[in-house]
N, C-alpha and C positions, 0 to 999 in steps of 0.2 A: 504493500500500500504506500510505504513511502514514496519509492521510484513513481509509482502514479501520481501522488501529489504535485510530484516535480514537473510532470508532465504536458503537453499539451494539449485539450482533452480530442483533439484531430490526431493523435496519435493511436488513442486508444478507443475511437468511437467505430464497431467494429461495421455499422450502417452508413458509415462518413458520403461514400458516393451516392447511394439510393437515396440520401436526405439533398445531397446537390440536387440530383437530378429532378427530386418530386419539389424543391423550392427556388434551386437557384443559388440562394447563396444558402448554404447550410448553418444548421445549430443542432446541440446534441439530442440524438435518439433519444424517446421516451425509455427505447433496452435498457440502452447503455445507461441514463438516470438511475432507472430503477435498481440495473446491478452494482452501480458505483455507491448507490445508500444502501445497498442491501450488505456488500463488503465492508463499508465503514462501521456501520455497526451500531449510528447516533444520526441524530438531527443535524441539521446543518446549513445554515442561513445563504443566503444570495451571495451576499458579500464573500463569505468564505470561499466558496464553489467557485465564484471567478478567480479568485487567488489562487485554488489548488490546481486551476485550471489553462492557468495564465492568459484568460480573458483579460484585456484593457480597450477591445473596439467596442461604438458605443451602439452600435449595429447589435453584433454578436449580444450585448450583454442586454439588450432590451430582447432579444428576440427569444434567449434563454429567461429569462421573468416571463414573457407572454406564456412558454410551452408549461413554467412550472405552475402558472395560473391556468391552465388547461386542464395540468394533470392532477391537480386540487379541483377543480369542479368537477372529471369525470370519477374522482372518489380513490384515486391511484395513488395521490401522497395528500397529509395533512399538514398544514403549518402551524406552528405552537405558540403561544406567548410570547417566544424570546424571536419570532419570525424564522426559525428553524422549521425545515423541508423535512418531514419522515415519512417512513411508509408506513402507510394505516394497516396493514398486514401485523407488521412488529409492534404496537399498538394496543394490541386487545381491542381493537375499532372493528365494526361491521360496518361497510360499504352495501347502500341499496336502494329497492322502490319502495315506497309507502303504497300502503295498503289501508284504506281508511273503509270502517266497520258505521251501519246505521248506529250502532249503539255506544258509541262517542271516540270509542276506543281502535287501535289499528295498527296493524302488522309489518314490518320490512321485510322485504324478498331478499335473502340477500344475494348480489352478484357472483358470490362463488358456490351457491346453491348450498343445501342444508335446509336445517329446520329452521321456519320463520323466529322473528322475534317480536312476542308479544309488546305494544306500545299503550300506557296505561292512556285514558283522556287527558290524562295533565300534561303529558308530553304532547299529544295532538296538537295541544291549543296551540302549538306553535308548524304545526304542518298541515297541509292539505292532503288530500288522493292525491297518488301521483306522483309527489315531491320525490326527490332521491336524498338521503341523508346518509351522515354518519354517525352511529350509534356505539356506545360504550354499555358493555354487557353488564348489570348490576345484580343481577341475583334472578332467581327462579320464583314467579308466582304461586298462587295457591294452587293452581291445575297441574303444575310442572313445565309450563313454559318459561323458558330464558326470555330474561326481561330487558329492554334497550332503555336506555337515555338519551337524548339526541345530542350530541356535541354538536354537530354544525350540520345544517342546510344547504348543500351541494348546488340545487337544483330545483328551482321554481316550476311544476309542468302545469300549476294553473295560472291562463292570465285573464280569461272570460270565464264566464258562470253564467247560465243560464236559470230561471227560479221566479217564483210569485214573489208580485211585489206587495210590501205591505206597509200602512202607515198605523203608529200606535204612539198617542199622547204626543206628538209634534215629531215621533222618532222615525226613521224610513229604513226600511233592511229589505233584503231578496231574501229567503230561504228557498235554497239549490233546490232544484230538482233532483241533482245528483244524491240519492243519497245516503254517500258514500262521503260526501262535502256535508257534515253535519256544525257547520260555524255555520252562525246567517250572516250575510254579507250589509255589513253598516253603510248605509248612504245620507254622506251631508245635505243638506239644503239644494246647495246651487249642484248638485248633481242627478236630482231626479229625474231631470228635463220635462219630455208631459208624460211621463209613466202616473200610471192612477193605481188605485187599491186597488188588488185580485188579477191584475193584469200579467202578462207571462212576460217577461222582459231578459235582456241580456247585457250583462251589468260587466263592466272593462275593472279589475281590479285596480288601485291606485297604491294603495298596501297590502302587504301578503300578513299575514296572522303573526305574534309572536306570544312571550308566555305572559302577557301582560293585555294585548288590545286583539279586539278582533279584524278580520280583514275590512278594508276600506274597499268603497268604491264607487262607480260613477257610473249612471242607467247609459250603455253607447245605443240600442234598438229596442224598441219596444214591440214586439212581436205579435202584438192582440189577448184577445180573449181565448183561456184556455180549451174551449170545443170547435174553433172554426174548425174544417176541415184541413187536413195534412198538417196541425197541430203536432204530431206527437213526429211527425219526424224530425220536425226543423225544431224541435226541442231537445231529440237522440242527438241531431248534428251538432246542435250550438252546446249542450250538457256535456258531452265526450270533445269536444275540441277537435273536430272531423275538419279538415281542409274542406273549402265546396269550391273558394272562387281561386280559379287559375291567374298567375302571372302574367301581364300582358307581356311579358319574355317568352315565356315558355310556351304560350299560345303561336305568339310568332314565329317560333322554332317548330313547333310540329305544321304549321300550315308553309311555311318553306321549303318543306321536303314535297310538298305537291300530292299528288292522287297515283301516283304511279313508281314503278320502282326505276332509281335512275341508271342508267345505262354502263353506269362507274361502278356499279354495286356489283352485277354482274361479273365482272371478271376475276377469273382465278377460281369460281366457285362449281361444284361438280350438278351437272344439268338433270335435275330430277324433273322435268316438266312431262316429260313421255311416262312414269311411273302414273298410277293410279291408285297416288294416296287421297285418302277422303278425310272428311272431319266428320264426327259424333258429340253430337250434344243436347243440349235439354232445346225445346221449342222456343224459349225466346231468347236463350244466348245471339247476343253478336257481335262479342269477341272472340275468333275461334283463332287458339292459340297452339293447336295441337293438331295433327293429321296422323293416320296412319297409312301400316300398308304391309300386310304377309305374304311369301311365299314358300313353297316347298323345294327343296335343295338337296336329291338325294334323303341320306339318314335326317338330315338335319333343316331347319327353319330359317329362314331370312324375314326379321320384325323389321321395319323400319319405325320408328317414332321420330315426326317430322316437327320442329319447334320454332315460333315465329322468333325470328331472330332481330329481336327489338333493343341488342346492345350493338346492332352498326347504326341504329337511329338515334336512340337514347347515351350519348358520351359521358363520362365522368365531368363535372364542373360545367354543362350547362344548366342552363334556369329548368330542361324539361328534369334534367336527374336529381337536381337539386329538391324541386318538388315533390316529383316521383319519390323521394325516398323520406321525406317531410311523411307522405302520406304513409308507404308504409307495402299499401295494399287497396286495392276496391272493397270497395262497401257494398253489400245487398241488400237492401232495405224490399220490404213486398210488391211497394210499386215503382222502387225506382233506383238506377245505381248511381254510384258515386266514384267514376274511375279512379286508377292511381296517373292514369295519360289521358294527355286530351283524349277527346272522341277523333279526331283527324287521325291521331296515329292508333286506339285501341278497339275502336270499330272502323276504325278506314284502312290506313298503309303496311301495319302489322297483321291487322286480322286475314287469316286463311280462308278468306275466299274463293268460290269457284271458280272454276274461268279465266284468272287474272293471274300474273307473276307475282309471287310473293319470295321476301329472302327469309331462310330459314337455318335453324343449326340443327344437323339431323343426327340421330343415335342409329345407328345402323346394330342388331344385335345377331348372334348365331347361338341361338341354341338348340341342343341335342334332342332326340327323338324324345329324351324322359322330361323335358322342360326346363330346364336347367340351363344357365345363361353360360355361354362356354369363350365366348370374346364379344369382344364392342369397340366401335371408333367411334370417332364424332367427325362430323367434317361441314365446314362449311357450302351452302346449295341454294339452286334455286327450284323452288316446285310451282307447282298450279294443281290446288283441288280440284277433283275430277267430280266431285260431289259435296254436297254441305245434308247430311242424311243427322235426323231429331233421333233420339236414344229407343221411340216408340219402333221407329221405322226400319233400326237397326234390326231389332229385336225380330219384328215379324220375318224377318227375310234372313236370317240364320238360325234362330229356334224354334219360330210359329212354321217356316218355310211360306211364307203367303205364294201361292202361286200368279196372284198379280202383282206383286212388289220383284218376286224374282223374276219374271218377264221385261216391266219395267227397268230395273238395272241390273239386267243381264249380263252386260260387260264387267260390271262391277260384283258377280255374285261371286266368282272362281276364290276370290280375294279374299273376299267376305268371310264366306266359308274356312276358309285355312286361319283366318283370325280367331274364329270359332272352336276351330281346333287345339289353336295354340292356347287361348285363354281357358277351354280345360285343362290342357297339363301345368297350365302355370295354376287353376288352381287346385291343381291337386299336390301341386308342387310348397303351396301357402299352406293348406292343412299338413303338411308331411312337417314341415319347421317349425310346425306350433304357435302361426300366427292367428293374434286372436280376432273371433269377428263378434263381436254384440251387437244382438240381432235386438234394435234401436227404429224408433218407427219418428218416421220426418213426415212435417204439413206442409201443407200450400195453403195459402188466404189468397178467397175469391170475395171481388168486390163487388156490391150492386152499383145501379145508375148514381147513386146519391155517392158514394164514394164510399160507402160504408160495409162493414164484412158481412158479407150475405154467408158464407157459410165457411169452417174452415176443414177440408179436406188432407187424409191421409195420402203420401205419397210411395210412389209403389216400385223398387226398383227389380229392374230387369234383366236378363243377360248381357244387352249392351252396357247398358253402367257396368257391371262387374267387368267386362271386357276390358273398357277403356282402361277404367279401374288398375288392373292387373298389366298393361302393358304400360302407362304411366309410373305404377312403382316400379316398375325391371327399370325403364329409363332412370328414374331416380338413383335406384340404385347402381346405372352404370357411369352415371354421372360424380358419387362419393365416391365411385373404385379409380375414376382419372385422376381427383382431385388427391388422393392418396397415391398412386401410381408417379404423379410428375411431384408428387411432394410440393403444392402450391397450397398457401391458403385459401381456403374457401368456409363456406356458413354450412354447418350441417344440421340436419330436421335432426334433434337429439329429445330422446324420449327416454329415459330412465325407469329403471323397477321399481316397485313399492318401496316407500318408506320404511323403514323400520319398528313404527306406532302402527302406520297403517295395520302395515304385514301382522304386526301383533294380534288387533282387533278380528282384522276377517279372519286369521286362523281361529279364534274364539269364536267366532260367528258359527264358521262353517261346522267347528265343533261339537257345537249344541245339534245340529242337523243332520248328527253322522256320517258328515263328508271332511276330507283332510287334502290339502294341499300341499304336493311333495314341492321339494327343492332346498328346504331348510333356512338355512337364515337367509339364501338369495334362492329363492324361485327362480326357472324359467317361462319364459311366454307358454311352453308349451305345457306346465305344469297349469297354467291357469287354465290350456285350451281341453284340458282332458277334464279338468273340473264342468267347464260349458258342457263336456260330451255326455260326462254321468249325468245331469239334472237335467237333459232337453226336454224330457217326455216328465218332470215332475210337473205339479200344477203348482209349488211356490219357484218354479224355476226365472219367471222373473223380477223377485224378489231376489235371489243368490244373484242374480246377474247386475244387477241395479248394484248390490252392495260391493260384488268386485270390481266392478267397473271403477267404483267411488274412492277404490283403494291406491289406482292408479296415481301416476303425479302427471301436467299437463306439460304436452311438447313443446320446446322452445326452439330457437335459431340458438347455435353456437358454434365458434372456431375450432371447437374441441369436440371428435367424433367421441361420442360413449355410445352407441346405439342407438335403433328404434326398440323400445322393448316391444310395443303392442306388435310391431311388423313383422317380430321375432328378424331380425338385418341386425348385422356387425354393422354397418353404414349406410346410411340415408342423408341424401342432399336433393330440395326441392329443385329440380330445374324443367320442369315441363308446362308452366305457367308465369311466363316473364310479362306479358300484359297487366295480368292482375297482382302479383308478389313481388317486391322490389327484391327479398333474397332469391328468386329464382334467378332475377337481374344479374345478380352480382358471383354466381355459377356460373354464367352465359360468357361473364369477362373472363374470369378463370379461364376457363376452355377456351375461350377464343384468343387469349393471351397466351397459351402453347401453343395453336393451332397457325400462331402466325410467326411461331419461329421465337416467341420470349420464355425467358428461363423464369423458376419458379422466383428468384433472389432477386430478379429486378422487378417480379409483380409489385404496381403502388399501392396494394393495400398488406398491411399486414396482421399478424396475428391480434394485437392489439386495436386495433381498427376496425376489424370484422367483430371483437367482444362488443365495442358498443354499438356497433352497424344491429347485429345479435340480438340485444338487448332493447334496441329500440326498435324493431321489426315487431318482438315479441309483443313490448307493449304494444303499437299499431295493432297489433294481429287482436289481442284479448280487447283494447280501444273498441272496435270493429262489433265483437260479440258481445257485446254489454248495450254499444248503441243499439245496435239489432233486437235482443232482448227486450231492451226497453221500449220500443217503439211498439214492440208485435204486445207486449204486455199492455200497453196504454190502448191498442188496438182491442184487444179480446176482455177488458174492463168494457171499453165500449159496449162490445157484443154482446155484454151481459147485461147490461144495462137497466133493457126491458124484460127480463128474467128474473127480479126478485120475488119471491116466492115460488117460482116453480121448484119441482123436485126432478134429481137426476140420478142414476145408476152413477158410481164413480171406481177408482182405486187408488188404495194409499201409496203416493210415489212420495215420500217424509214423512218421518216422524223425529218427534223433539222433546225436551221436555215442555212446552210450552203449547203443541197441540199437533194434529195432524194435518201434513198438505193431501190434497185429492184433486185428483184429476179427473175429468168427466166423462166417462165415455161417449165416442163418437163425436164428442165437440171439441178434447183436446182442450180444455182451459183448465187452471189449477188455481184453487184455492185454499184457505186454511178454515179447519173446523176448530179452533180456541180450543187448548184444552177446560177451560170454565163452562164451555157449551157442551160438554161430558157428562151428563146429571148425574146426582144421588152415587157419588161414588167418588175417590180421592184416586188420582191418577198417579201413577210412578213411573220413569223415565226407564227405560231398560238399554243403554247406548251398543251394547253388545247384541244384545239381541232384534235392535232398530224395533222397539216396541213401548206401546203402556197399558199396562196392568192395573187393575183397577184392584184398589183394598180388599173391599167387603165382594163385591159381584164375585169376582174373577176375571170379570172382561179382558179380552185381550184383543188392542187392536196393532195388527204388528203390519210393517212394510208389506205391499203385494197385496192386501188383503181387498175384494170384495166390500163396499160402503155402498148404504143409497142418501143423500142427502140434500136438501132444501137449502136452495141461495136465500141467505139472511142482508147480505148488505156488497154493495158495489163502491170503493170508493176511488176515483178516477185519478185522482192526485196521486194518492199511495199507492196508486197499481194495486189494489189488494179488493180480493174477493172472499167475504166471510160465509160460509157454509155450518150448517148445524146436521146432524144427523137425526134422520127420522124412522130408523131401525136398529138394535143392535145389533144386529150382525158382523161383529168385525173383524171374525173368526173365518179364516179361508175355508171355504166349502172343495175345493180343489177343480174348481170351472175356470176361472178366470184364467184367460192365458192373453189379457188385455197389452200391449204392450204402452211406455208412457211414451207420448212426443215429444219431441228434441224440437229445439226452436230451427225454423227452414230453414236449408240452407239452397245455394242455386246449383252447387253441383258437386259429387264427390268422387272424385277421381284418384285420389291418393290416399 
């Protein structure tokens, strides 16, 4: 360490050229930081670091403060009291996202994964949903959660807030919508503008919360009244902080590229326009980001999976990527999307349309008579759909065989067919690895003339969705095997086994039920898959499948391959929807940054880069499924509306200590029966056995079970629908094999 001190730190910075080239004039790696405080061993102020460093330009020494104010906001080092640089690692510090709870209280995710860490409301008052913090570990709550303290506030993620406004004794405040944002937001005098009582507004924060005041703010739009119509989404968009309105940059950039593909793109690329690849997809997609196309080859299969190649349009460091990756992802809201690209490039010059030249990055795969993926390249191409065929239409003309659909595309049946083929042994290939399927039942919301939900419909998936399905994860997966292969960084789909509480609990579950899940203290996917296979034909079989499913932890992006567990994959990387996924995007560079001849060392992104490229995809992604949530929830309040007091057949998909959720059959809404609306009998919480049991009765009303029960009260604001029960029967009769609805989604492919 002496000799380093001596040193200059262009001697021992071992990224020196790659930081030239990605800035121009260079300053030290985030690496080389981190290992030089992680050798020292101590804190270490600005002033010091340019000494040991033999900084004296005034360049150099501003641009080394901007990186170390960088790497203190994304939560990489902390500065102390004495303005000493440490790593929050060496620290006893947690680096993370806030998680904020309706019941005042909230969670940190932390960045290196683990068990969360519970945040009492007295530390809240100083953070929002959202926020990223660093937390100091103080001791273990009454539950046995590790409890945090906030040292410092990283990262502001609220700056709008959407919420009723309300005037009380001359006082003005929003209470969020969100919520998840349990502070009301305080508004001065001159900042109400003409916002009135009860009106839905969206309020520009002026102060963020600390442990003393609440957040301040100023009314920026006044939205209307809470039932006009198409209310509950532009309350989802402005609540989640959803990008709507594009940059008149980035706008200009995709209508620049014109309606056609230009004639420069073409060259060097291998000419797939004579193949007869097609797209498959749901009837109102139109963004088609994906084509295929099988043959038969001797022993063996030629898949091709054909991917619009929207990283020769989309560059690093313009205003469209810049946005694009702001967003994150497209949004599917019931009646309407919200791309991550303009419509110019995400229904127009990317989308695999018929007919037309499109540029594409195509996965070429070979696998063997038993399905089994045996090599793959990627190359860049150009193709033309030979068809744009809806998942219905797929269906009838390789498993219904329609003999008028296989007339009509006759040319294309040969194709068809061998797809049909191949996506049996792929899934026979998916059951053999003990990848898991929970069998999970998705809606659609249809709307009447007036705009309102005339009814919400079950959606029914077919051989073409598995199709697609199954040749988009092989792409996936050949896609994690280049990026491990050239040794490049890239984001991989990483999904993780059961936690260890988890795992504790459903083993208990399953125990009481006289079922046991092997694998020990780490399970494999396929140990849960043989679990699904014992309980198919039980009649609490979706009740067992509900609670392991629950046991699970949710998929994230990261630079760090740990597997799919649910996919049962050593490696998975999304890249088969770069339209809608900015990390599929950032796959698409990867590979096309080998494919033109660069080394994995001079790629411009790197491991640290992609961690928070990773972590802010993630949030986008779960952003995404909350605004959706919330909007289909504010929607199906609605549709209960004129419903109080009718009675419905339902089943328990929750239970709490606090009461049971239900779902209704064939309408697909859920609400909560209070445990207080349980008569003549004292209820007890059973968390192991997801049930309550009543004192004196014996009642048992457990997960899965069979309920009929009477809408007591709708209330539109809370999203929340109260139900009573109007039979006891809460005991499984062994009929129901009801499944619960997942909130829609537009298409599942991966």
């Amino acid at each position: 360490m002496t000799n380093k001190k001596r040193s200059s730190w262009r001697q021992l910075d071992p990224f020196l050229a790659r930081e030239q080239e990605k800035y121009g004039r260079a300053s030290p790696s985030r690496e080389f930081i981190l290992d030089y405080l992680e050798q020292r061993g101590m804190p270490i102020t600005l002033t010091d670091l340019c000494a040991e460093w033999q900084m004296d330009d005034d360049w150099e020494i501003e641009a080394l403060s901007r990186r170390l104010r960088a790497m203190e906001r994304d939560g990489q080092l902390i500065r102390n009291r004495r303005e000493g640089y440490g790593l929050v690692s060496r620290m006893d510090l947690v680096t993370g996202r806030v998680i904020g709870h309706p019941e005042g209280h909230g969670f940190l995710i932390p960045d290196e994964g683990g068990d969360n860490l519970f945040l009492s409301p007295r530390q809240m008052r100083k953070l929002l949903h959202g926020d990223r913090a660093v937390v100091r570990v103080i001791g273990v709550d009454y539950r046995g959660r590790r409890e945090g303290s906030v040292v410092e506030v990283l990262e502001r993620n609220t700056v709008t807030v959407v919420g009723r406004f309300s005037e009380e004794r001359g006082a003005c405040f929003v209470t969020p919508d969100n919520k998840r944002i349990n502070q009301d937001i305080m508004i001065p005098p001159e900042g109400r503008g003409e916002a009135q009582a009860g009106q839905i507004v969206i309020v520009e924060l002026i102060e963020q919360p600390n442990a003393k005041n609440r957040p301040l703010g100023r009314v920026k739009e006044v939205l209307g009244e809470h039932m006009a119509p198409g209310m509950e989404i532009r309350i989802a968009i402005a609540s989640h902080g959803i990008p709507v309105d594009w940059p008149e940059a980035a706008i200009e950039e995709a209508q620049d590229f014109g309606e056609t593909v230009p004639e420069a793109a073409l060259q060097g690329r291998l000419d797939l326009r004579g193949i007869p690849l097609v797209t498959i997809d749901g009837i109102t997609a139109r963004d088609f980001d994906d084509a295929v196309y099988c043959e038969k080859r001797g022993h063996n299969w030629r898949l091709l999976v054909a991917i619009a190649d929207v990283s020769w349009y989309v560059r690093p460091d313009m205003a469209l990527d810049r946005e694009a990756r702001k967003r994150g992802n497209s949004v599917y809201f019931p009646d309407r999307a919200i791309p991550m690209l303009p419509e110019a490039l995400s229904n127009g010059l990317c989308s695999l349309k018929p007919d037309v030249d499109r540029l594409c990055l195509v996965c070429e795969m070979t696998l063997n008579g038993a399905g089994r993926l045996i090599r793959s390249r990627f190359v860049e191409a150009v193709m033309r759909s030979h068809a744009r065929l809806t998942y219905d239409t797929a269906a009838a003309i390789v498993a219904d065989r329609n003999p008028q659909l296989r007339a009509e595309y006759a040319a294309l049946v040969p194709h068809l067919d061998r797809l049909h083929e191949v996506y049996q042994l792929l899934r026979a290939t998916r059951e053999q690895r003990g990848a898991m399927d929970f069998d999970t039942q998705e809606t659609v919301i249809e709307y009447g003339a007036d705009r309102k939900i005339e009814r919400i419909l079950p959606t029914e998936r077919n051989d073409a969705h598995r199709l697609i399905e199954e040749c988009m994860i092989l792409a996936n997966v050949a896609a994690a095997r280049f990026l491990q292969r050239h040794k490049i960084p890239g984001l991989y789909r990483v999904h993780e086994g059961p936690a260890e509480d988890r795992l504790k609990k459903l083993r208990a579950f399953l125990g009481e039920l006289g079922l046991g899940l092997g694998g020990g203290d780490k399970p494999a996917p396929l140990d849960y898959t043989r679990v699904l296979e014992q309980i198919h034909d039980r009649p609490d079989a979706h009740l067992i499948q509900t609670v392991m499913l629950r046991s699970l932890s949710q998929a994230v992006y990261s630079p760090g391959n740990a597997g799919h567990f649910g996919l049962a994959l050593e490696a998975y990387a999304h890249f088969t929807s770069p339209i809608r996924r900015y990390p599929d995007l950032q796959v698409h560079r990867a590979i096309r940054h080998i494919l033109t001849g660069g080394k994995a060392a001079d790629f411009s992104h790197t491991q640290v880069d992609l961690a928070g490229l990773g972590e802010h995809c993630s949030m986008t992604e779960r952003r995404a499924d909350e605004a959706v949530r919330d909007a289909i929830e504010w929607l199906k309040c609605e549709f209960m509306q004129d419903k109080v007091g009718q009675t419905f057949d339902g089943i328990i998909t929750g239970v709490t200590g606090f009461g049971l959720f239900v779902e209704l059959r064939n309408v697909f809404v859920e609400g909560l029966i209070h445990v207080t609306s349980l008569r003549n009998d004292y209820y007890h919480f059973d968390p192991v056995g997801h049930r309550l049991h009543g004192e004196r009765s014996g009642q048992v009303y457990r997960l899965g079970d069979s309920i009929r029960v009477r809408v007591t009260r709708v209330d539109l604001d809370e999203r929340k629908i109260d139900f009573e029960p109007i039979e006891a029967g809460g005991k499984d009769k062994g009929k129901d094999k009801e499944r619960c609805a997942r909130s829609p989604r537009r298409r599942r492919k991966e």
